[in-house]
N, CA, C and O atoms as a CHARMM CRD file, in Angstrom:
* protein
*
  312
    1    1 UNK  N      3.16300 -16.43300   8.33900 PROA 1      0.00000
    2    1 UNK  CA     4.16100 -15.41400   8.12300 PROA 1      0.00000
    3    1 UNK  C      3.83000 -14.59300   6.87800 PROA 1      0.00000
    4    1 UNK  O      4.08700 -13.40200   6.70000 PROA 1      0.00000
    5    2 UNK  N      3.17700 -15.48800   5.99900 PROA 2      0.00000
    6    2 UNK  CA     3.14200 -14.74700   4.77300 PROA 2      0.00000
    7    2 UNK  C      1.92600 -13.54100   4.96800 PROA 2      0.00000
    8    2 UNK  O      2.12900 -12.57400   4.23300 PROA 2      0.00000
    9    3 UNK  N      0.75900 -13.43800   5.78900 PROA 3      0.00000
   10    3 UNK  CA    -0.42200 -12.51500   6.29300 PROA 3      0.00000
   11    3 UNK  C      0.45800 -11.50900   6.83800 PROA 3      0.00000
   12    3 UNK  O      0.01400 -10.37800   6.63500 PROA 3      0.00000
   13    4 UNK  N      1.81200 -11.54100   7.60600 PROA 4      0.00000
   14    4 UNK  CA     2.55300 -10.94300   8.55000 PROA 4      0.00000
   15    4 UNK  C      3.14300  -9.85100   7.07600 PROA 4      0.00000
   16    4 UNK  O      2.97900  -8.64000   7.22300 PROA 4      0.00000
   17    5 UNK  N      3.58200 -10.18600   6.18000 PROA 5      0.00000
   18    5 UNK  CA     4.28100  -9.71900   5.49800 PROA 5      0.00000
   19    5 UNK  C      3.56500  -9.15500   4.75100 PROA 5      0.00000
   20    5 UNK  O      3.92100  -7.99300   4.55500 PROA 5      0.00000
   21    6 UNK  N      2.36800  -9.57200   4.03600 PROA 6      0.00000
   22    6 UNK  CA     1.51300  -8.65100   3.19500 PROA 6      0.00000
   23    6 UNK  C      0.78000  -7.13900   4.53600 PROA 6      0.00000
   24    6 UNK  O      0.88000  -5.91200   4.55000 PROA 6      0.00000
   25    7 UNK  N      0.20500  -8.01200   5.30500 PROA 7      0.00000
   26    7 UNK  CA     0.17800  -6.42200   6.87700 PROA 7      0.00000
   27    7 UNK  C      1.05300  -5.30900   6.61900 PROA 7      0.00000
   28    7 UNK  O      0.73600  -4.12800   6.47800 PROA 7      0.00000
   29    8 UNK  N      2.24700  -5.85900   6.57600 PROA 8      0.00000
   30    8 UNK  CA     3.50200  -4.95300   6.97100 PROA 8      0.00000
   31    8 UNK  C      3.68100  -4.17600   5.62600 PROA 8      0.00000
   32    8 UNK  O      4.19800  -3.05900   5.66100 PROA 8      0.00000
   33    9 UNK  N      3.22700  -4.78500   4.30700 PROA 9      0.00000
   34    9 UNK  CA     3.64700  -3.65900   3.14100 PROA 9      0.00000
   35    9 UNK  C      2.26700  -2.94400   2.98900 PROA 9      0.00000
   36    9 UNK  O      2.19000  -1.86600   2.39900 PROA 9      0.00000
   37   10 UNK  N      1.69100  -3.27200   3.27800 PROA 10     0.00000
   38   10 UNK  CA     0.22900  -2.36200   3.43400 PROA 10     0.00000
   39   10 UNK  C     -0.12200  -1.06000   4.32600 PROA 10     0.00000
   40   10 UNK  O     -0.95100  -0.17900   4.09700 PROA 10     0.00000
   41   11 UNK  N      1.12500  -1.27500   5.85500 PROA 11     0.00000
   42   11 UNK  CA     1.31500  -0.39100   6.22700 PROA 11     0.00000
   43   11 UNK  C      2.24700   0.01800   5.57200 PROA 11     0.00000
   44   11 UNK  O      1.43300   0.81700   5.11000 PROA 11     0.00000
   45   12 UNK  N      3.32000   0.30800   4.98000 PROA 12     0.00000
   46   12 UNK  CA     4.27800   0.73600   4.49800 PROA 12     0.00000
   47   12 UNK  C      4.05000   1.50900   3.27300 PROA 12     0.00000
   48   12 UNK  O      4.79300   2.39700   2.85500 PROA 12     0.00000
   49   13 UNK  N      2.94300   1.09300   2.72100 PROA 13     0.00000
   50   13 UNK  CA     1.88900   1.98900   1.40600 PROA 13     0.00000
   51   13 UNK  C      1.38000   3.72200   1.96200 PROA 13     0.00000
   52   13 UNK  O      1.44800   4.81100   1.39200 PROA 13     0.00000
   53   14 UNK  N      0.83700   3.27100   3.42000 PROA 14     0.00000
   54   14 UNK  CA     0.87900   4.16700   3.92300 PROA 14     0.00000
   55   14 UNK  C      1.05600   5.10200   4.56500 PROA 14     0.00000
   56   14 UNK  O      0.21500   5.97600   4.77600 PROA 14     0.00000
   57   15 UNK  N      2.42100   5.06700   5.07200 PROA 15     0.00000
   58   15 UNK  CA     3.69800   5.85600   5.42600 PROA 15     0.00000
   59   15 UNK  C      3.96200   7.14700   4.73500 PROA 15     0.00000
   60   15 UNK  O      4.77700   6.95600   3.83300 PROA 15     0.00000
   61   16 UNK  N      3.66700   8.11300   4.79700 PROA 16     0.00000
   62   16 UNK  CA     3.90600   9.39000   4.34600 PROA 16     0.00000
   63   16 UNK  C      5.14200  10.59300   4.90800 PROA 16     0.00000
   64   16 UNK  O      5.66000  11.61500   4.45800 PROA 16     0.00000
   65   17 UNK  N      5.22400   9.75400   6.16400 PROA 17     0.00000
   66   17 UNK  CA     6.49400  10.64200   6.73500 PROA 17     0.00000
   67   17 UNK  C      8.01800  10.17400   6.50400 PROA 17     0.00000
   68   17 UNK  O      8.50200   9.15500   6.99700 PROA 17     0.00000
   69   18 UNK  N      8.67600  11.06700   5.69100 PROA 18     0.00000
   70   18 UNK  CA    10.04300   9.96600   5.37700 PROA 18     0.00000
   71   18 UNK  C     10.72600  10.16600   6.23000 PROA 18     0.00000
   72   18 UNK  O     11.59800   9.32200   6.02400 PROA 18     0.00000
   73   19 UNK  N     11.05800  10.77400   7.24700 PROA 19     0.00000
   74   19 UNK  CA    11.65800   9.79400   8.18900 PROA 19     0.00000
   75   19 UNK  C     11.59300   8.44200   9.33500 PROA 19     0.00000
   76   19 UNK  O     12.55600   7.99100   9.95600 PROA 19     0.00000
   77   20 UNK  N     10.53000   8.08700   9.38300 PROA 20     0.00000
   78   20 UNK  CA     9.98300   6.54900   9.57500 PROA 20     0.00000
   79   20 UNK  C     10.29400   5.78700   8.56400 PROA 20     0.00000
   80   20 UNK  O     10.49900   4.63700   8.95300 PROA 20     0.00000
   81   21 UNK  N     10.48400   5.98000   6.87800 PROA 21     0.00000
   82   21 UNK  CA    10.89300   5.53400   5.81000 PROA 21     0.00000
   83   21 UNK  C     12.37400   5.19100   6.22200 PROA 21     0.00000
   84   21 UNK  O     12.88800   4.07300   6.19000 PROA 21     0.00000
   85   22 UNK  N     12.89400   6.24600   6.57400 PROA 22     0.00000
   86   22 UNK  CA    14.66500   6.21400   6.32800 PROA 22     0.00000
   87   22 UNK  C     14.61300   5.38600   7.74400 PROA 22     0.00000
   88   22 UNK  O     15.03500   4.26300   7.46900 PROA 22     0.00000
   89   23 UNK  N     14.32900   5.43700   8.93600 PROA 23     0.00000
   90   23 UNK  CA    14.03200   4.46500   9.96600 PROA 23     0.00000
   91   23 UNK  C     14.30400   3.17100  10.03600 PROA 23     0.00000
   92   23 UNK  O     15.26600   2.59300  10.54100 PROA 23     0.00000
   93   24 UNK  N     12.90200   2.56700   9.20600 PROA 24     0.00000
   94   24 UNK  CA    12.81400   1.50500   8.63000 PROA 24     0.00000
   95   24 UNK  C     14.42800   0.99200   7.41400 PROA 24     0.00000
   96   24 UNK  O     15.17600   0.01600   7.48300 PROA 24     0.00000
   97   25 UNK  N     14.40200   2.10500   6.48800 PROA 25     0.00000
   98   25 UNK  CA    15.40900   1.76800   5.72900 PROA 25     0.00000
   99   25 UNK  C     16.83700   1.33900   6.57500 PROA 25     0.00000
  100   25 UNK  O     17.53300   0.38300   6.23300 PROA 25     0.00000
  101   26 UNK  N     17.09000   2.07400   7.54300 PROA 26     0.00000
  102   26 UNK  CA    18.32500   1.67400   8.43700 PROA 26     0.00000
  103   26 UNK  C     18.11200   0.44600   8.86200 PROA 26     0.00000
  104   26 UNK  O     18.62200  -0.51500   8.28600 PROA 26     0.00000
  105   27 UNK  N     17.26600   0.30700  10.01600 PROA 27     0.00000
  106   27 UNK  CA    16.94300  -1.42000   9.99500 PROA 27     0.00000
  107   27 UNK  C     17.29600  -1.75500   9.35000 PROA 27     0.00000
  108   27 UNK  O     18.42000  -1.61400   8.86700 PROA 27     0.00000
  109   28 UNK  N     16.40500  -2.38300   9.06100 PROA 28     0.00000
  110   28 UNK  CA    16.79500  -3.45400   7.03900 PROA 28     0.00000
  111   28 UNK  C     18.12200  -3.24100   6.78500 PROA 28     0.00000
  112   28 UNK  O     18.48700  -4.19800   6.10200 PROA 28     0.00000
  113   29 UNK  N     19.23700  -2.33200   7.01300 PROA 29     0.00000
  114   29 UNK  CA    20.53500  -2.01500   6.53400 PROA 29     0.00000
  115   29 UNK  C     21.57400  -3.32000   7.49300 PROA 29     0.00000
  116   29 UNK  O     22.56500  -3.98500   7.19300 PROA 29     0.00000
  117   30 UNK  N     20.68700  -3.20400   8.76700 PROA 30     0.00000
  118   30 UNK  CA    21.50300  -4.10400   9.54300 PROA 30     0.00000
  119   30 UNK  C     20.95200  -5.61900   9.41600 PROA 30     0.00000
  120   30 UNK  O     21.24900  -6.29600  10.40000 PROA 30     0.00000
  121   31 UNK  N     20.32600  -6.19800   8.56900 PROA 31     0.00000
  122   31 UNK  CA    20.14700  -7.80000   8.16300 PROA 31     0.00000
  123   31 UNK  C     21.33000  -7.76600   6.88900 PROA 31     0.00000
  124   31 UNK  O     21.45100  -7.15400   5.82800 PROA 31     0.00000
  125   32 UNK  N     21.99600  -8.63300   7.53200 PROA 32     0.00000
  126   32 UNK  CA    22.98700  -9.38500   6.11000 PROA 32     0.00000
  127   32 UNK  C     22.35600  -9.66100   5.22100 PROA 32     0.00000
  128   32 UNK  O     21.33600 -10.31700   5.42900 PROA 32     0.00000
  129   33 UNK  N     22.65400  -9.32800   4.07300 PROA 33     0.00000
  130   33 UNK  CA    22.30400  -9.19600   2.92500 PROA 33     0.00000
  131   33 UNK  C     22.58600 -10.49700   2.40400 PROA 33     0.00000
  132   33 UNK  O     21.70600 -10.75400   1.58300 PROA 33     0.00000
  133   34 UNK  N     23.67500 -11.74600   2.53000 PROA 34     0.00000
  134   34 UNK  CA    23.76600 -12.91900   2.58700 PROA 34     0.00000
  135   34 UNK  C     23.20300 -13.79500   3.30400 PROA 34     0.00000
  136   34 UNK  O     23.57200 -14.96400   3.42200 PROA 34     0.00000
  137   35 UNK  N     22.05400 -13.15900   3.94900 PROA 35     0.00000
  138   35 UNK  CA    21.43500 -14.48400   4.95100 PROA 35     0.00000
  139   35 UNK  C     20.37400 -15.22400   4.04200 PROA 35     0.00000
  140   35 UNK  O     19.53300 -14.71300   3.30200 PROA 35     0.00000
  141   36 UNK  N     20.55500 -16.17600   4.21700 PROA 36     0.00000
  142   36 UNK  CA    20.42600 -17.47000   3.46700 PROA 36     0.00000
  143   36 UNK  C     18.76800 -17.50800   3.71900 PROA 36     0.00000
  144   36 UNK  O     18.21600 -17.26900   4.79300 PROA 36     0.00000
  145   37 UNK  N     17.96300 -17.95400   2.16400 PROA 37     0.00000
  146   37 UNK  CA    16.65300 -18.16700   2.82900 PROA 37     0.00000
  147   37 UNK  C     16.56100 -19.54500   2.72800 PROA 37     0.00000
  148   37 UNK  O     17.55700 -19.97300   2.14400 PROA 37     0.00000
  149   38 UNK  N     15.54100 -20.70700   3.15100 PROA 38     0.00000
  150   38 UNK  CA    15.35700 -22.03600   2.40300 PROA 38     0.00000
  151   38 UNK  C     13.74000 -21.71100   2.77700 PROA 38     0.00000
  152   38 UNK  O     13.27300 -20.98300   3.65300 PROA 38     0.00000
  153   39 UNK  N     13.05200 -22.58000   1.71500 PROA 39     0.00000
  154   39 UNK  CA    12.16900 -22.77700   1.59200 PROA 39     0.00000
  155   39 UNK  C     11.23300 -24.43100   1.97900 PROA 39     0.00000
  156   39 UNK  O     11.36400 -25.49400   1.37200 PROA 39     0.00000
  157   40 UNK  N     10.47600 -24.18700   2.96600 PROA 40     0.00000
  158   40 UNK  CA     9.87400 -25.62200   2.98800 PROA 40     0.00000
  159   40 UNK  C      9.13400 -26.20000   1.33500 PROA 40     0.00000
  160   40 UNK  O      8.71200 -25.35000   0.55100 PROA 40     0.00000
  161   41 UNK  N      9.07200 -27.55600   1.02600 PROA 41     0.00000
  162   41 UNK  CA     8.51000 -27.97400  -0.16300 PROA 41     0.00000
  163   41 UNK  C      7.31400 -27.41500  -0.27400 PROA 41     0.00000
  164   41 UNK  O      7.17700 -27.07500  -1.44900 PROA 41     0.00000
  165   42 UNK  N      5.89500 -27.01000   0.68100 PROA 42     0.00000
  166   42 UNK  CA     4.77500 -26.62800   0.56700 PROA 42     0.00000
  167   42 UNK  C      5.03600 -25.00700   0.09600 PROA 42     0.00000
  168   42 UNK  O      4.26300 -24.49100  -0.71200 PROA 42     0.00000
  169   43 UNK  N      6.32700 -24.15500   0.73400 PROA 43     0.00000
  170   43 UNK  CA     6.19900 -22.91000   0.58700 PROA 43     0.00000
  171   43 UNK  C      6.83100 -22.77000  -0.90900 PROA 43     0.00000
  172   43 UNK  O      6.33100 -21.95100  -1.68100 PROA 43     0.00000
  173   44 UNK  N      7.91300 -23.55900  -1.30300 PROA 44     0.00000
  174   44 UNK  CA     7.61900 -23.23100  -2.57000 PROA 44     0.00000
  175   44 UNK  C      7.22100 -23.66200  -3.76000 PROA 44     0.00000
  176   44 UNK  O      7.63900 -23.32700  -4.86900 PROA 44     0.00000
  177   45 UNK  N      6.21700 -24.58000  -3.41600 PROA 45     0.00000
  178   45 UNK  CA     5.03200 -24.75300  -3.88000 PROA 45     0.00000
  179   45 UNK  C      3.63300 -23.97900  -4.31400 PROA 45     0.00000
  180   45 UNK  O      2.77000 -24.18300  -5.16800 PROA 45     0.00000
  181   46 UNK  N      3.81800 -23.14600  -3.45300 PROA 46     0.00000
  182   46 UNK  CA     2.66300 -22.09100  -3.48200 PROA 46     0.00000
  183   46 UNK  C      3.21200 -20.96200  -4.09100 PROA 46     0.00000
  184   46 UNK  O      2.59400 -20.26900  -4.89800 PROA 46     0.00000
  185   47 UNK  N      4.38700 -20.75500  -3.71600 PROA 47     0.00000
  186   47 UNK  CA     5.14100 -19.52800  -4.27200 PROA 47     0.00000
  187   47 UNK  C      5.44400 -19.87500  -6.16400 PROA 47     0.00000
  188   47 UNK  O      5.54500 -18.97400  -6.99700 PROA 47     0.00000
  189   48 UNK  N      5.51200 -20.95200  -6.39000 PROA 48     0.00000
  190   48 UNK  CA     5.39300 -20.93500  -7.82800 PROA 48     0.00000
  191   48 UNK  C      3.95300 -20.90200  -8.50400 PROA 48     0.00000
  192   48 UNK  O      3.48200 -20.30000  -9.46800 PROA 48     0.00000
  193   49 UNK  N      3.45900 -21.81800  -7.57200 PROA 49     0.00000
  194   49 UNK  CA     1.93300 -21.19800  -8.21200 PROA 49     0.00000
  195   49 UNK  C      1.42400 -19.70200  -7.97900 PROA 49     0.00000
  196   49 UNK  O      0.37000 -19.45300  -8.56500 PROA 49     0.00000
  197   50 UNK  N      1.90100 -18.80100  -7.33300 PROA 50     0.00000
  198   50 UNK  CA     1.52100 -17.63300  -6.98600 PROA 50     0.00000
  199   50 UNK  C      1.95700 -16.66200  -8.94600 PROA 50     0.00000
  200   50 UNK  O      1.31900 -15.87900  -9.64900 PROA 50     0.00000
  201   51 UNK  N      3.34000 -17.34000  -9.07000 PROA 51     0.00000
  202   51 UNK  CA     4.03700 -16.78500  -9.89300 PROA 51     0.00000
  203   51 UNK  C      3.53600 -16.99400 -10.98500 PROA 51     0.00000
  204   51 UNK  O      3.80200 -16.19400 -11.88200 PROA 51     0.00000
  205   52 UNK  N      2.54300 -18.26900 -11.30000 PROA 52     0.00000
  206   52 UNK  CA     2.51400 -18.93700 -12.53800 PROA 52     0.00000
  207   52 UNK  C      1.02400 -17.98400 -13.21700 PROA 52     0.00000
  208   52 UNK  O      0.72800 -17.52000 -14.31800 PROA 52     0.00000
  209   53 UNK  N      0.24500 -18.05300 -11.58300 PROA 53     0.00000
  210   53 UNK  CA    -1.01900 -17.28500 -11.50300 PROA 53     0.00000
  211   53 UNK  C     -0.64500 -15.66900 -12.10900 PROA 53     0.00000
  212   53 UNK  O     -1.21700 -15.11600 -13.04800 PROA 53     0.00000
  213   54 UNK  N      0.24900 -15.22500 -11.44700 PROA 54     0.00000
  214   54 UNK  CA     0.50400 -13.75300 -11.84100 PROA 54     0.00000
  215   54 UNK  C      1.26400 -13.39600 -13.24500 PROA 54     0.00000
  216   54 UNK  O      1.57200 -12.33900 -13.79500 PROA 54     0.00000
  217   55 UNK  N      1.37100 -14.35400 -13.46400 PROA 55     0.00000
  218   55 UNK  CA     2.37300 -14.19300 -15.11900 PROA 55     0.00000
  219   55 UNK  C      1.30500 -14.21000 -16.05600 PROA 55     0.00000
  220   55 UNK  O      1.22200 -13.59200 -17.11700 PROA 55     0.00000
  221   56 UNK  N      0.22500 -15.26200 -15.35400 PROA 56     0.00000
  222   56 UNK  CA    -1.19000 -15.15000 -16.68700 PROA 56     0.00000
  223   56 UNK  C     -1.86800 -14.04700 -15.95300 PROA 56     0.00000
  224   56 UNK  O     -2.51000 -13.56000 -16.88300 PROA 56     0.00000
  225   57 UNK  N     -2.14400 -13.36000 -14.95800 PROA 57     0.00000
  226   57 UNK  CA    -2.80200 -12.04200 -15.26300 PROA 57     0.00000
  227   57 UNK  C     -2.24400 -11.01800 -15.61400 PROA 57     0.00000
  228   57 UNK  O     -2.84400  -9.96900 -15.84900 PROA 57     0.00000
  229   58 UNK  N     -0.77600 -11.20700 -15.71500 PROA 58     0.00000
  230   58 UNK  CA    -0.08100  -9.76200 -16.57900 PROA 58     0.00000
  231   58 UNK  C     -0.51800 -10.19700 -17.84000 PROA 58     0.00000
  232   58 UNK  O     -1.23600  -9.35100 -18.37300 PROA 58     0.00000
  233   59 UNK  N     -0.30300 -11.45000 -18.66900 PROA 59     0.00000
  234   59 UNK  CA    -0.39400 -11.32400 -20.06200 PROA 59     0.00000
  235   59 UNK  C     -1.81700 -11.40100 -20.19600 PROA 59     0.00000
  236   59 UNK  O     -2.09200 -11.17500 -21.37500 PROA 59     0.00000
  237   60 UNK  N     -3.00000 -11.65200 -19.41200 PROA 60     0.00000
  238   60 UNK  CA    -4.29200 -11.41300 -19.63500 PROA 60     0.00000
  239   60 UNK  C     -4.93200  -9.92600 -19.21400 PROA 60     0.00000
  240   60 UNK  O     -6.14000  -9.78800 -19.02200 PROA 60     0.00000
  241   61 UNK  N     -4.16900  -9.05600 -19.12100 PROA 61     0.00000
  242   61 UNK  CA    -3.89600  -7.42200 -18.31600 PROA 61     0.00000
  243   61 UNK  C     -4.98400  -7.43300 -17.41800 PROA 61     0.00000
  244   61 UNK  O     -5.79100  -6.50400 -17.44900 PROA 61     0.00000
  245   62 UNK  N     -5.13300  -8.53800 -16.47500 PROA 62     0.00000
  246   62 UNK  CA    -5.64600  -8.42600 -15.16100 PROA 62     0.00000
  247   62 UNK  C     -4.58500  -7.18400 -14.63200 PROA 62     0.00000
  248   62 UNK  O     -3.59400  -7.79700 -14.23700 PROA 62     0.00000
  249   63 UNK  N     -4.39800  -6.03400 -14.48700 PROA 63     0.00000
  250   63 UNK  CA    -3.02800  -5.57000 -13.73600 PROA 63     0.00000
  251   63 UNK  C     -3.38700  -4.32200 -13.00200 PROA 63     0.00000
  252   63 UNK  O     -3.61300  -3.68500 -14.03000 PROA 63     0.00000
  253   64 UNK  N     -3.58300  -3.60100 -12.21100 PROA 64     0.00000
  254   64 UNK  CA    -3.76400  -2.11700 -11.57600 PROA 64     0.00000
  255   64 UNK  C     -1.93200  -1.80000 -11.70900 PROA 64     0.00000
  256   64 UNK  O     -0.88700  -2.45000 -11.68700 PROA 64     0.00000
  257   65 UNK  N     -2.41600  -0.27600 -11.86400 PROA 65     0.00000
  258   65 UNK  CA    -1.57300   0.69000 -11.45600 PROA 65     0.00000
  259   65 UNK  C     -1.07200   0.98500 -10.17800 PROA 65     0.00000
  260   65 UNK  O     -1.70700   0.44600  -9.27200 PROA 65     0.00000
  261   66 UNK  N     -0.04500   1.73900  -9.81000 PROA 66     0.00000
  262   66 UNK  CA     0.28600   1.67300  -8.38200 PROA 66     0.00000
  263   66 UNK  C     -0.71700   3.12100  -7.75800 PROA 66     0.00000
  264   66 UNK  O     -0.94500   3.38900  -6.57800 PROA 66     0.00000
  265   67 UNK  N     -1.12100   3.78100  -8.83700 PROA 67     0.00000
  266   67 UNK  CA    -2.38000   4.39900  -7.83000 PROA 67     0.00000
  267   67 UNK  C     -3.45500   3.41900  -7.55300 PROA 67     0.00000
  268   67 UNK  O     -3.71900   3.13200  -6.38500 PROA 67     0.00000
  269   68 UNK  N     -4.15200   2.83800  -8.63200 PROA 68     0.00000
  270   68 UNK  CA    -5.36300   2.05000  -8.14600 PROA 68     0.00000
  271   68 UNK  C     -4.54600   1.36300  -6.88800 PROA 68     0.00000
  272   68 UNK  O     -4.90600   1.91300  -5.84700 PROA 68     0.00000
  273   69 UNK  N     -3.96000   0.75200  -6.74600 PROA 69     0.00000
  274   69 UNK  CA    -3.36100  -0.18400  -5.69500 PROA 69     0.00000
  275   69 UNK  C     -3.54700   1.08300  -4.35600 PROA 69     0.00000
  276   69 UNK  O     -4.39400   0.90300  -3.48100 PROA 69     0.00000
  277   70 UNK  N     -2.70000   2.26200  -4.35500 PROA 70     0.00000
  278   70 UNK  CA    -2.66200   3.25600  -3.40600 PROA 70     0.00000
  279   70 UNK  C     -4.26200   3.35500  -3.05800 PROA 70     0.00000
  280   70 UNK  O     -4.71600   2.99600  -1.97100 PROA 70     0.00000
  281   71 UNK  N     -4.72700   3.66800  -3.68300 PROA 71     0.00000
  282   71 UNK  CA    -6.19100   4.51600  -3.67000 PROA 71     0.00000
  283   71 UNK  C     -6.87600   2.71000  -3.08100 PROA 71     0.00000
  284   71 UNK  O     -7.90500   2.91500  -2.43700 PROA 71     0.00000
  285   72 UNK  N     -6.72900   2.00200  -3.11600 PROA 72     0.00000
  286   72 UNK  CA    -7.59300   0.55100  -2.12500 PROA 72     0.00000
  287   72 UNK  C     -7.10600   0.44800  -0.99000 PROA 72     0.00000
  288   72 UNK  O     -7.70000  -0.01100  -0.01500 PROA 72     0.00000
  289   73 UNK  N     -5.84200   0.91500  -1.01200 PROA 73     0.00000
  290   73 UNK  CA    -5.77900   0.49700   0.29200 PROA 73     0.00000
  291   73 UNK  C     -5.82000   1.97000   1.05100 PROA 73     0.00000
  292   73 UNK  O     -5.82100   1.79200   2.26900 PROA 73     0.00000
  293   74 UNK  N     -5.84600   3.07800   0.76400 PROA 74     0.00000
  294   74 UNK  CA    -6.06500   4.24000   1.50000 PROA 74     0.00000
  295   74 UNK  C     -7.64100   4.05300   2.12200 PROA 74     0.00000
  296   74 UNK  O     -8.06500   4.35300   3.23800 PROA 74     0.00000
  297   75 UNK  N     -8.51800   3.28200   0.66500 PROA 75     0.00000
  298   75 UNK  CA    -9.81600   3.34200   0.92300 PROA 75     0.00000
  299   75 UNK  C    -10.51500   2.33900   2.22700 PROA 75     0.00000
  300   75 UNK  O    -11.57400   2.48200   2.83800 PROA 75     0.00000
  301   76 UNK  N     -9.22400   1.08400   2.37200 PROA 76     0.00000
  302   76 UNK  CA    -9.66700   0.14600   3.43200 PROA 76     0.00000
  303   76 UNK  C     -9.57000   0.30100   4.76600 PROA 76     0.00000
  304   76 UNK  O    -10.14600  -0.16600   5.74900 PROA 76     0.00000
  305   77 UNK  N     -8.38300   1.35100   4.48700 PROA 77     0.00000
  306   77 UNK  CA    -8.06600   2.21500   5.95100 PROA 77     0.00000
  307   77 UNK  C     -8.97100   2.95200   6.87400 PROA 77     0.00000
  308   77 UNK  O     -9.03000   2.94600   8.10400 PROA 77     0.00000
  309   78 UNK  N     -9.75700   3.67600   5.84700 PROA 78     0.00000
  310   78 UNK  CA   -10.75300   3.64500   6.50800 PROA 78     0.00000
  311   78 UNK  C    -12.09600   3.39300   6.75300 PROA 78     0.00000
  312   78 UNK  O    -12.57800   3.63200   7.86000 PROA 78     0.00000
């Protein structure tokens, strides 16, 4: 799920037409905003190490900008 979800914001980087934006934004309007997540022990397991990993490359300024970020994935596209 988690490959499913990084896919999906990668397309969403590259979305230029805002009304597919506002689209999408409606969706998403209709998930309850109270729906409950739980986490299996392995998932958040990884998810803290993801966090622990990314907290030492902000303070080691491993970090891109949200162009460098734009500009890789425009570039993988094609």
């Amino acid at each position: 799920m988690q490959a499913q979800k990084l896919d999906l914001i990668a397309r969403l980087m590259d979305i230029e037409d805002i009304s597919i934006l506002e689209k999408l934004k409606e969706v998403l309007k209709s998930v309850p905003s109270n729906q409950k997540y739980s986490l299996e022990a392995d998932e958040e397991g990884w998810l803290l190490h993801s966090l622990q990993e990314s907290e030492a490359d902000y303070k080691a300024g491993r970090v891109h900008s949200q162009q460098e970020v734009e500009a890789f994935f425009k570039a993988k596209k094609h």
